[in-house]
N, C-alpha and C positions, 0 to 999 in steps of 0.2 A: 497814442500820440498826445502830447502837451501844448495846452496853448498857453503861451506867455505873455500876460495884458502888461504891458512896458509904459514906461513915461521916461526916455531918455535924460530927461532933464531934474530927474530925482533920483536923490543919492543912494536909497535903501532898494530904489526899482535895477539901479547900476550895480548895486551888490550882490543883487540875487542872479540877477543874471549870469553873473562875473559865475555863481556858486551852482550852476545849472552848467556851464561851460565847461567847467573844473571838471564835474561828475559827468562827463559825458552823457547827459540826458538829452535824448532826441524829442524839439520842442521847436514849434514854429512860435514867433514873434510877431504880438499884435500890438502896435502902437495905438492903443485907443485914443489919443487923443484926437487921431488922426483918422482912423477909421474906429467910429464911436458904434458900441455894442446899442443893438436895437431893443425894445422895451422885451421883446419873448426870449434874446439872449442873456438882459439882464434875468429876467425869471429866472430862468435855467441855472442861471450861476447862482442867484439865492438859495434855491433849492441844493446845490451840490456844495453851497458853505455853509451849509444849513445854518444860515443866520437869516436876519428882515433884512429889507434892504437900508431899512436906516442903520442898522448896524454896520454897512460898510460903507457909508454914506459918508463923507468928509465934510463936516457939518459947521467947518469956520468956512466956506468957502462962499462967497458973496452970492452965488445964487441958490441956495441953501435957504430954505425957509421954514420954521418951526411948524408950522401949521397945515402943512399939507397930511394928507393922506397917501398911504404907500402906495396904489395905482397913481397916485399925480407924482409921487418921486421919481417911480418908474419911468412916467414921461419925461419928466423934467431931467432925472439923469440920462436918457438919452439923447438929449438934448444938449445937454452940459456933463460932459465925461468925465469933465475935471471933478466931479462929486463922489466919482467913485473913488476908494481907499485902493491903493498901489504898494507894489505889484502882486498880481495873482495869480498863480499856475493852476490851470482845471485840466480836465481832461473829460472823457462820456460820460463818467462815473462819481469825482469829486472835483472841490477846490480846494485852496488854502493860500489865506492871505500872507504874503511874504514881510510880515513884520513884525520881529528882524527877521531878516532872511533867511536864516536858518529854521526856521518855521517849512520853510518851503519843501525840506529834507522830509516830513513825516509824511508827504502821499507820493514820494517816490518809490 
């Protein structure tokens, strides 16, 4: 099963969705902004995009701060969801960030 970390209100997060629908993939919908992923689920997901997390870190974003260290991102992005980079489909085993959205097509 697929979790799909959504932001309604972004164009590439409505694409990919639109492209997970098309393909009949069976995926439940996490609106993070709304129900915001906690600092051992961010882990989790760093690990399964095998990236840092400042790598998927939205780093124009006003609470975004150069100087931290990545256990204080990790607080801070659970704190502020808006940091995380959208949208992302993981699952037990990987993730992959959806952009463009056809990105999302290579851990189905």
């Amino acid at each position: 099963m697929y979790t799909y970390l959504h932001n309604p209100r972004c164009s590439k997060s409505r694409q990919g969705l639109q492209l997970l629908q098309e393909k009949n993939i069976n995926f439940k919908v996490r609106e993070y902004l709304k129900e915001p992923l906690n600092e051992d689920e961010i882990k989790s997901l760093s690990k399964k995009l095998n990236l840092s997390v400042l790598e998927f870190t939205r780093t124009k974003e006003a609470a975004y701060k150069k100087c931290l260290e990545e256990k204080e991102l990790i607080t801070l992005m659970a704190q502020n969801p808006v940091l995380m980079e959208r949208p992302i489909l993981f699952n037990e085993n990987k993730a992959m960030i959806g952009r463009p959205p056809e990105n999302l097509s290579q851990i189905l």
